[in-house]
C-alpha positions as CSV (number, residue, x, y, z in Angstrom):
1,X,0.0,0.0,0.0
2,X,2.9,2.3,-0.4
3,X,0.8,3.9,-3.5
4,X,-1.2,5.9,-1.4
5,X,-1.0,9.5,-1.7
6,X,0.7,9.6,-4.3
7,X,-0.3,10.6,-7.8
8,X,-1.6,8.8,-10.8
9,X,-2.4,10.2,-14.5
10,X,-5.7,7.8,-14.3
11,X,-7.4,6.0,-11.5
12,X,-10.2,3.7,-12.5
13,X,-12.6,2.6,-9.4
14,X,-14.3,-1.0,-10.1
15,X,-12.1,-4.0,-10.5
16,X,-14.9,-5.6,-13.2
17,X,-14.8,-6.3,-17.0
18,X,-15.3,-2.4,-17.7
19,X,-12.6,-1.6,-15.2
20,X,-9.9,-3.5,-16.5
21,X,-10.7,-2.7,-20.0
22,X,-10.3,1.0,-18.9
23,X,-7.0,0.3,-16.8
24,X,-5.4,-1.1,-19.9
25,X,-6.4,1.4,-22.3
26,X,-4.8,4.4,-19.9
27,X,-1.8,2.1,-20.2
28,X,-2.1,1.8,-23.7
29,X,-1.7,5.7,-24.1
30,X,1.2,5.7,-21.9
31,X,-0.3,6.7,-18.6
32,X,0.6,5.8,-14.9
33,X,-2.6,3.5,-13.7
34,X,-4.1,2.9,-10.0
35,X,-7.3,0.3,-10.0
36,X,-9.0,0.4,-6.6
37,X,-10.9,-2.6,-6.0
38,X,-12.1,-4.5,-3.2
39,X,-10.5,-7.3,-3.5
40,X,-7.4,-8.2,-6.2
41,X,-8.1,-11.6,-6.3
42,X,-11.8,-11.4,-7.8
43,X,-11.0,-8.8,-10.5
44,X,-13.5,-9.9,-13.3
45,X,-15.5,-12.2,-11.2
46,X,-17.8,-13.7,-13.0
47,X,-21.4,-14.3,-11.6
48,X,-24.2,-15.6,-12.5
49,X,-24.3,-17.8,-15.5
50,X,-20.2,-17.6,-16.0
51,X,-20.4,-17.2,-20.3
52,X,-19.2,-14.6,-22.4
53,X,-20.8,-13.8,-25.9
54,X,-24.3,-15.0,-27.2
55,X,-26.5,-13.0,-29.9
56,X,-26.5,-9.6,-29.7
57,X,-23.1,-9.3,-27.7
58,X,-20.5,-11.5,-29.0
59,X,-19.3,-8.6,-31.8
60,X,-18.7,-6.3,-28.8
61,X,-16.0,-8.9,-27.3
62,X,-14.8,-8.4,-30.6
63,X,-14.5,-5.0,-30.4
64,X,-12.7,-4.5,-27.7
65,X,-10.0,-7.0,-29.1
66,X,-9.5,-5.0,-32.1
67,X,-9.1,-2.0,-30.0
68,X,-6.1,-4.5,-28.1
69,X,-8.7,-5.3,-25.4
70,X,-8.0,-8.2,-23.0
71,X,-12.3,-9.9,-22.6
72,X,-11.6,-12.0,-25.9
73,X,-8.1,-13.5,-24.9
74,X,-9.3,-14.3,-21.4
75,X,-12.3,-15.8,-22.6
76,X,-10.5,-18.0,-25.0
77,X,-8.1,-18.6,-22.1
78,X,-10.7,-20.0,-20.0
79,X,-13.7,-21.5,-22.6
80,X,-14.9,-25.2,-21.6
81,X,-17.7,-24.8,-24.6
82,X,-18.2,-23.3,-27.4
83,X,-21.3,-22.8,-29.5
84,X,-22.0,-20.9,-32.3
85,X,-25.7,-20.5,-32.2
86,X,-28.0,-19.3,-35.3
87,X,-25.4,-21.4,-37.4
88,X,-27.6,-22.5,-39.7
89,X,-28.8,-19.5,-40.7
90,X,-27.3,-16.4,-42.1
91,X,-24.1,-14.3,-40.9
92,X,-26.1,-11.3,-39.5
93,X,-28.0,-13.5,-37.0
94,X,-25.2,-16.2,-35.7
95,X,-23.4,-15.7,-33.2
96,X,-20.3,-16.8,-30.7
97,X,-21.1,-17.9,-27.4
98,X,-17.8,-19.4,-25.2
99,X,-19.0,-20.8,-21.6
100,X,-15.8,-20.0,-19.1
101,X,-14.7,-21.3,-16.4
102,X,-14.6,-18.4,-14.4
103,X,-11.7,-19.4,-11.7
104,X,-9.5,-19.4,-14.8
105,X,-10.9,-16.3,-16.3
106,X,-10.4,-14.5,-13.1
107,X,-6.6,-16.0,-12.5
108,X,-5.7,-15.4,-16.4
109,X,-6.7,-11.2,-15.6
110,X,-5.0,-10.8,-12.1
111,X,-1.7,-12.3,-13.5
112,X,-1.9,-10.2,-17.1
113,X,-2.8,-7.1,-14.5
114,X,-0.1,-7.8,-12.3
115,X,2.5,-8.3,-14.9
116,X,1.6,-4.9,-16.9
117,X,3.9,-2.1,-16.1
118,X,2.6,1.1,-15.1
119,X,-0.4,-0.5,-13.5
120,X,-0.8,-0.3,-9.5
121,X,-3.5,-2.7,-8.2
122,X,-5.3,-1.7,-4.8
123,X,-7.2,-3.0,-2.7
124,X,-9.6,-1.2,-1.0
125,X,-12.4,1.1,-0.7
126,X,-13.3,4.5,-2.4
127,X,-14.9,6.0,-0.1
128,X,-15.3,9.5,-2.1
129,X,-14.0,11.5,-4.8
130,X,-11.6,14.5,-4.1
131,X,-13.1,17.5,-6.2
132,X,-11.4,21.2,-6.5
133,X,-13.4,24.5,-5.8
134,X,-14.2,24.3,-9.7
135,X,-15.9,20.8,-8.9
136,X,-13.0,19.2,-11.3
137,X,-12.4,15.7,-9.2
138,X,-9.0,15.6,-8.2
139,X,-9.0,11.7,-7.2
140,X,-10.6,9.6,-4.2
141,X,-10.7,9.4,-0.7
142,X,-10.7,5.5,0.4
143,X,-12.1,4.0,3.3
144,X,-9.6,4.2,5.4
145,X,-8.7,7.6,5.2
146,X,-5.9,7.4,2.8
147,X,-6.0,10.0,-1.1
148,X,-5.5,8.4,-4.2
149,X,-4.9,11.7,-6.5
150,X,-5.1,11.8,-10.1
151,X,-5.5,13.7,-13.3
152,X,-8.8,11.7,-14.1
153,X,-10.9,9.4,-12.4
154,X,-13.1,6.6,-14.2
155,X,-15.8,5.0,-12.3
156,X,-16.5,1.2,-13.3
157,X,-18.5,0.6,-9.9
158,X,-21.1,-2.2,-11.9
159,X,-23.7,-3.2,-9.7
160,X,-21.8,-2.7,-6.5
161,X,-22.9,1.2,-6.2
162,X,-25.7,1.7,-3.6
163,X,-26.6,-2.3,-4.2
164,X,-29.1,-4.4,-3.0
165,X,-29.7,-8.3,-3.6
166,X,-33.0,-9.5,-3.5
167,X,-33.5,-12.9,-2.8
168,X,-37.2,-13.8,-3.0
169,X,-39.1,-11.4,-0.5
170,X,-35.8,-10.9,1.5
171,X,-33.4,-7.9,0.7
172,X,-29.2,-7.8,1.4
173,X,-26.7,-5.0,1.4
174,X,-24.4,-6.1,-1.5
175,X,-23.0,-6.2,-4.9
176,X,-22.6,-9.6,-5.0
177,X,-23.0,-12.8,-3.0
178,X,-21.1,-12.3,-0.2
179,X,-19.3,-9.0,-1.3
180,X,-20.8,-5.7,0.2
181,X,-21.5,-2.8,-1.5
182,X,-19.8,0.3,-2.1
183,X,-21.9,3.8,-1.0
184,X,-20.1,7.0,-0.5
185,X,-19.4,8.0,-4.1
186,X,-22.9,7.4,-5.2
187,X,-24.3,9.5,-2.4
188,X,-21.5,12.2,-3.4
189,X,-22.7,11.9,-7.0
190,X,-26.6,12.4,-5.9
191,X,-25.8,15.3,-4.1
192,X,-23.6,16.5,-7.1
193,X,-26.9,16.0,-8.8
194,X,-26.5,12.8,-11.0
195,X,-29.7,10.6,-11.2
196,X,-28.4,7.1,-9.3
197,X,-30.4,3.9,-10.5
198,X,-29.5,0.6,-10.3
199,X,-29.0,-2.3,-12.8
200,X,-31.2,-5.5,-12.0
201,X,-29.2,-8.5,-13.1
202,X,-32.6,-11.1,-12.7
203,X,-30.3,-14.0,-11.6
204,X,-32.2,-17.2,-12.6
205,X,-33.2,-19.5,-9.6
206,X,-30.8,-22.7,-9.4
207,X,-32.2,-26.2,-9.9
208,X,-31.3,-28.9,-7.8
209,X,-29.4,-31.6,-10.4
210,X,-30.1,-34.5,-8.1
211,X,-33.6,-33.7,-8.8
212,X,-33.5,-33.8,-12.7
213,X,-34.6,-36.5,-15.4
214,X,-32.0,-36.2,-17.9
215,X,-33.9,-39.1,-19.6
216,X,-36.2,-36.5,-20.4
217,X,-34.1,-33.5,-21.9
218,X,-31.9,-33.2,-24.8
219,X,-28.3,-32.8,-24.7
220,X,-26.5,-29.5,-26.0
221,X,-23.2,-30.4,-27.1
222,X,-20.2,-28.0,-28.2
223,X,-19.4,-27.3,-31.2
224,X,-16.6,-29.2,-32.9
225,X,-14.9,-26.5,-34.2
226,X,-14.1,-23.4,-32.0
227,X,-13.8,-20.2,-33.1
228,X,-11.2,-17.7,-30.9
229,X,-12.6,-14.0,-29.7
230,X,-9.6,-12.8,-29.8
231,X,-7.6,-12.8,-33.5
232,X,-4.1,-13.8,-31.2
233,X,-5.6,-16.9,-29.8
234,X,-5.3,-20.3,-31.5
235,X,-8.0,-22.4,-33.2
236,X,-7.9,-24.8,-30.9
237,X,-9.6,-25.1,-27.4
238,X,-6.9,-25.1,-24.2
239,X,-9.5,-26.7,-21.6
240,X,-11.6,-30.2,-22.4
241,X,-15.0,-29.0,-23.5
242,X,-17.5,-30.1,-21.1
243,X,-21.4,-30.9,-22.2
């Protein structure tokens, strides 16, 4: 934690897929890079159903890897299936859909984040943004006290801001299974005037898979030949596909 107080060209608050994309591209453009985050070792967490792509959002995964992004190398990194889906019919409706495992998707972005220079990972809180009598924000205020300054700051907060799980009638504090949520900034923001809303995710419920008659469903294979996100990967899958 020796980084603190000290200055960065960009800081980028929100260790997600947004945040990381936005760390990289500071580095990119030869700038000196903090990412707060709550904690290092679930940077890109994936939650939820843990697959990247699908109609409608595969082409963005591509891109951001033609802008050098880092989602379509990781997700090649970690794929254990691959479907292209609308296959039969024309280009302009198919699309790539890579389930990952998200353990090696996470591991495969801490270790590319750790080992890019220029980049300073920490872990924490921000607490609140540090803004100038102009209201120009100067960097953040964490948790604990400690100022991160910086010539720009880039919010990536996702569904942690101000967040609240629901789970039937019962509500939580928190931007993710057992992961609170992150408040200060977003009241900052409200009483800077910004209209704060939040994203609902609509996990699906889980079903029990003792209690399933496979007898009765119909298998969904991978497809044979996989197709990279990224235009450095290889054709060929690095993790046994499962089914």
């Amino acid at each position: 934690m020796s980084s603190y107080g000290l200055k960065f060209d960009v800081v980028v608050v929100g260790g997600g897929h947004a945040g990381v994309e936005a760390a990289l591209a500071a580095i990119r453009l030869s700038q000196t890079v903090a990412l707060i985050t709550l904690d290092i070792q679930k940077i890109s967490h994936m939650s939820c159903n843990p697959s990247i792509g699908g109609l409608g959002k595969g082409h963005i995964v591509k891109e951001i890897d033609a802008m050098d992004g880092l989602m379509g190398i990781a997700t090649d990194e970690s794929c254990v299936q691959f479907k292209r889906l609308n296959a039969k019919k024309g280009p302009a409706v198919r699309g790539s859909r890579a389930q990952c495992d998200k353990n090696i998707y996470s591991q495969f972005i801490v270790q590319f984040l750790k080992s890019t220079e220029g980049l300073t990972l920490i872990e924490a809180e921000a607490d609140k943004l540090i803004t100038n009598s102009n209201n120009v924000c100067e960097g953040v205020v964490l948790a604990d006290g400690n100022r991160i300054n910086s010539k720009a700051t880039i919010i990536t907060t996702g569904t942690f801001m101000n967040a609240v799980i629901h789970i039937g009638q019962k509500q939580i504090i928190g931007g993710r299974v057992d992961d609170k949520a992150t408040v200060g900034i977003s009241d900052q923001l409200l009483d800077f005037g910004f209209e704060i809303q939040r994203l609902k995710t609509g996990t699906p419920p889980r079903l029990l898979a003792s209690s399933i008659d496979y007898s009765k469903t119909l298998k969904q294979s991978g497809d044979s030949q996989f197709i990279p996100f990224s235009f450095k990967s290889e054709t060929k899958l690095k993790n046994e596909q499962i089914f």
